[in-house]
C-alpha positions in Angstrom: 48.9 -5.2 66.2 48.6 -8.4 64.7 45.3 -8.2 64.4 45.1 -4.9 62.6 47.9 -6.1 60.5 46.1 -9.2 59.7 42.8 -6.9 58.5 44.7 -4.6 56.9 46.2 -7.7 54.8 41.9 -8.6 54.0 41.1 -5.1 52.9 44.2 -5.4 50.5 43.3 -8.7 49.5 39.3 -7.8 48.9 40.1 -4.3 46.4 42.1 -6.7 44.5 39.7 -9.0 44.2 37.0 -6.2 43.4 39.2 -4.2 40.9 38.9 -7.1 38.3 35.7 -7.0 38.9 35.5 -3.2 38.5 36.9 -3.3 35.2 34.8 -6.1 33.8 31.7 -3.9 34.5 33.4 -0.8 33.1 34.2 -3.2 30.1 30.7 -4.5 29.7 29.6 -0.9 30.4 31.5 0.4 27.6 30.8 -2.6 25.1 26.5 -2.1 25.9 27.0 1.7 24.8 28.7 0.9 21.7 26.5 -2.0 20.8 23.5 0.4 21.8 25.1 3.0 19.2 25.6 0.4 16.3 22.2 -0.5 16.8 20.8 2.8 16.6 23.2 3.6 13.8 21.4 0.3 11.9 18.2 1.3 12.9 18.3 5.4 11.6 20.1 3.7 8.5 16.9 1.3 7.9 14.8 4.4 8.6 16.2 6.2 6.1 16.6 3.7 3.4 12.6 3.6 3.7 11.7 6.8 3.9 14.2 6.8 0.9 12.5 4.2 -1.4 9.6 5.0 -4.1 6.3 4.7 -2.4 4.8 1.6 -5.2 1.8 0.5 -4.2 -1.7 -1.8 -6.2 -5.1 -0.4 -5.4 -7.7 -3.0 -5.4 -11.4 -3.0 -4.3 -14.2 -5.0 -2.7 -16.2 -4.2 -5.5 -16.9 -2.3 -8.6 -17.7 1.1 -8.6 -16.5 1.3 -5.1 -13.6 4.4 -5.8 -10.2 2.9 -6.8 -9.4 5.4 -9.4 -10.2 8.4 -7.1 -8.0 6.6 -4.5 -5.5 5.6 -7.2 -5.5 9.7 -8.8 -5.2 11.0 -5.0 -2.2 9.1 -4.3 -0.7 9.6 -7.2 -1.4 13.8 -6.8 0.3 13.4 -3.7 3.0 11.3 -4.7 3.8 14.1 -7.4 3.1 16.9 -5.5 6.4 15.5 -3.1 8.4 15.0 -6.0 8.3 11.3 -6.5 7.3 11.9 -10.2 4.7 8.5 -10.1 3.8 6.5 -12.8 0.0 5.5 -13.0 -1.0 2.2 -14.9 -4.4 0.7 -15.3 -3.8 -2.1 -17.7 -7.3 -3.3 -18.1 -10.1 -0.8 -18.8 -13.8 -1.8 -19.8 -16.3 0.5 -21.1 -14.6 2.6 -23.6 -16.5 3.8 -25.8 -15.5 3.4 -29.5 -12.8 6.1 -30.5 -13.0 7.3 -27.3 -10.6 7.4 -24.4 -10.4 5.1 -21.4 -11.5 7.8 -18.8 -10.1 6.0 -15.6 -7.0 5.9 -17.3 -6.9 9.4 -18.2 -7.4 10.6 -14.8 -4.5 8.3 -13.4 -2.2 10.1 -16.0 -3.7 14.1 -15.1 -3.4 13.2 -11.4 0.4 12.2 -12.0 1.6 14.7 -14.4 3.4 12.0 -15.9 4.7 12.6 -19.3 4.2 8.7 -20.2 1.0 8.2 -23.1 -2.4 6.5 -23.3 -1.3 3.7 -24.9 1.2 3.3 -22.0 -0.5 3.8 -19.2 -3.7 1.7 -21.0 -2.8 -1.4 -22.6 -6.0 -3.4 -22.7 -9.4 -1.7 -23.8 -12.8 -3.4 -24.2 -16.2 -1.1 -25.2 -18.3 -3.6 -23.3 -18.6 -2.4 -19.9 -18.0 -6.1 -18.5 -15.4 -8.2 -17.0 -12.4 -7.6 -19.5 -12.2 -11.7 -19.3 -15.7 -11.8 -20.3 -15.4 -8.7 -22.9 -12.8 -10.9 -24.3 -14.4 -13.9 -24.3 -17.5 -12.7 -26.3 -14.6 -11.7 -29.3 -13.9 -7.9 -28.2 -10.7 -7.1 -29.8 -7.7 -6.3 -26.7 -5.9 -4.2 -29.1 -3.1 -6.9 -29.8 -1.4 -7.2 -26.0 -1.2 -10.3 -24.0 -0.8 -10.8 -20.5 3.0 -11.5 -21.0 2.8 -7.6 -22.3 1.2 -6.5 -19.3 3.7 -7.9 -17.1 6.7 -6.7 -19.5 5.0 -3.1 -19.1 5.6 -3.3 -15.2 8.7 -4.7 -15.5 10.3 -1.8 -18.0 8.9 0.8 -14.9 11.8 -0.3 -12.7 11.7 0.9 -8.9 10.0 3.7 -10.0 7.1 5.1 -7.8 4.3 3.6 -8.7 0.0 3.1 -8.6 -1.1 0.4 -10.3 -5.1 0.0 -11.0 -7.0 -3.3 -10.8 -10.5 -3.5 -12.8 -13.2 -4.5 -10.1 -12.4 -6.9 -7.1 -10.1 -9.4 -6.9 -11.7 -12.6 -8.5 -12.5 -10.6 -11.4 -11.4 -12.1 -14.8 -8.8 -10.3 -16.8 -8.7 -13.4 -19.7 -9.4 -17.3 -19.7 -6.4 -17.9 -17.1 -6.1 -14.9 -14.8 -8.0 -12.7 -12.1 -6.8 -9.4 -10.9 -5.6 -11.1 -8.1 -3.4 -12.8 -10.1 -2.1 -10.0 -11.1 -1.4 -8.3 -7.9 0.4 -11.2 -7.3 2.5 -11.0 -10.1 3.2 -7.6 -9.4 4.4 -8.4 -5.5 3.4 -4.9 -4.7 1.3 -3.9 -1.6 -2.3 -3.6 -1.5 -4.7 -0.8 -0.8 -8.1 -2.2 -0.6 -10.8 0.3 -1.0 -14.3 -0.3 0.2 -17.6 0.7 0.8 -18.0 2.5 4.3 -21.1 1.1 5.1 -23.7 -2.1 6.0 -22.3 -5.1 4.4 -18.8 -4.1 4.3 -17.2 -6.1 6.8 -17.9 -9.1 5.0 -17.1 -7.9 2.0 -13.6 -6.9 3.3 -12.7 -9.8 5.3 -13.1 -11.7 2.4 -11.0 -9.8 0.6 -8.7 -9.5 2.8 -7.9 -12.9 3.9 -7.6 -13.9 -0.4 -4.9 -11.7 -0.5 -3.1 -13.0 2.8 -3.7 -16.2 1.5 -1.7 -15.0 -1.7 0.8 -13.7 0.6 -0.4 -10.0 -0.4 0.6 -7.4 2.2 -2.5 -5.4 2.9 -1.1 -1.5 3.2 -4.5 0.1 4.3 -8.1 -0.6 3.7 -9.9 2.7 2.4 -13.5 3.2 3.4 -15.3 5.8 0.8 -18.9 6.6 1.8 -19.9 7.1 -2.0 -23.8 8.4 -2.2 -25.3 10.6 -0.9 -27.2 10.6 1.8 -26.5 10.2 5.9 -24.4 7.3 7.0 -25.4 4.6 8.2 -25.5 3.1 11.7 -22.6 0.2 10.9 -20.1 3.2 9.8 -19.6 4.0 13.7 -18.3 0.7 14.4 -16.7 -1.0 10.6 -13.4 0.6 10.8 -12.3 -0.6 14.4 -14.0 -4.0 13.7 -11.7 -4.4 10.3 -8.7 -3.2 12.1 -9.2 -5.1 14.9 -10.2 -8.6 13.6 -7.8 -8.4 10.2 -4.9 -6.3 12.0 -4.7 -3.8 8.7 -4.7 -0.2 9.1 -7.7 1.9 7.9 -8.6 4.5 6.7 -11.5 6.5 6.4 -14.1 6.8 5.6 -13.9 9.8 2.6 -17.1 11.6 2.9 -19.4 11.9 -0.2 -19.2 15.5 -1.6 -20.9 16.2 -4.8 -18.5 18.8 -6.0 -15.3 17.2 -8.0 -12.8 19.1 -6.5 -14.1 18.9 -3.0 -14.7 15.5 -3.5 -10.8 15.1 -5.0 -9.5 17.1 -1.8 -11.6 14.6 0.7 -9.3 11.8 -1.0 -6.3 13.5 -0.3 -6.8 13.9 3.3 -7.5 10.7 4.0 -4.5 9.3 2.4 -2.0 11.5 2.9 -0.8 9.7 5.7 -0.1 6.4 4.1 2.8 8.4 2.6 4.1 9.5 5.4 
């Protein structure tokens, strides 16, 4: 009897001793679903606040000639086609022919259906199809704006959506003090770096590439454009995984040559419809 009583007194004594316990892991139970919940609160919040915010972006090139404003008109199609109502700028433009119109920039403001002007969109203008730095430097006229102007222009655009245009690669001189990838700097926007899709551009890229880390430039996506015509060549099996992999950017790529304009405008689109996504 003594014994049971004695066991009896132990099992009492042990559920005590475990109901504190209990409760603790109800209580830490109960605290790791609500922190779980707050964090997923956070996290659909963040997800929302970027899916949200104007896609603003600076495309930039390898190269010139490479397709920057066809990637700069495509995205900005797109962008107004989802209502973002973009506005294109392409600050420096060389090559205009005298009392003509700076073609690149005319495209950037069709492709956006933007209600913004010429002179808006196109502040600097040089006939000489050079360098604008060096089209300056020979005494072309740069229709009075400085590069305090230029910057002044982005600023007045707010948080709006946004394509910005470069004028050749990066190291390309816009006057006596600044390169384009000065100006992306400037500008603190992210990059999309077209390039050419075949032999050669992996070196071309890289290089580009790791100025603009350098810079502290977010690279967005590298755009390969297989621009003549003609088959592709061996290296466009392998360059996109090899600039993925060694420079961890996305890619994408490459846009296929098609002779016809609107084909050719459409081939853009599809390729870069999922950076806004």
């Amino acid at each position: 009897m003594a014994t049971r009583n004695v066991k009896s007194r132990s099992r009492t004594s042990k559920s005590q001793v475990d109901a504190p316990a209990t409760g603790r892991k109800r209580a830490s139970a109960v605290v790791s679903r609500a922190t779980s919940a707050v964090r997923g609160a956070a996290s659909r919040s963040k997800k929302a606040k970027t899916a949200n915010k104007p896609f603003r972006v600076f495309v930039t090139a390898t190269d010139t000639g490479v397709g920057k404003t066809e990637v700069a008109a495509a995205l900005l199609s797109l962008l107004s086609d989802a209502g973002q109502h973009p506005i294109p700028f392409k600050p420096y433009e060389s090559g205009v022919a005298a009392g003509s119109e700076p073609a690149d920039a005319r495209t950037l403001l069709t492709a956006s259906r933007s209600e913004r002007t010429l002179d808006q969109v196109c502040l600097h203008r040089y006939t000489a199809p050079l360098a604008p730095g060096v089209a300056s430097e020979r005494g072309e006229p740069d229709s009075g704006h400085t590069w305090r102007d230029t910057l002044r222009a982005l600023k007045s655009m707010g948080e709006s959506a946004l394509v910005v245009e470069g004028a050749g690669g990066l190291l390309v001189p816009l006057d006596a003090r600044h390169d384009v990838i000065d100006l992306i700097e400037a500008t603190k926007l992210p990059v999309v770096l077209v390039a050419r899709a075949g032999l050669g551009t992996l070196n071309h890229t890289g290089l580009s590439i790791e100025a603009l880390k350098a810079r502290g430039q977010k690279v967005l996506a590298v755009v390969l454009v297989h621009g003549v015509k003609g088959r592709a060549d061996a290296s466009q099996l392998d360059n996109a995984r090899w600039i993925s992999a060694r420079h961890g950017v996305t890619v994408l790529g490459p846009v296929p040559y098609r002779s016809n304009a609107r084909a050719r405008r459409q081939a853009f689109r599809r390729v870069l419809a999922p950076l806004l996504t």
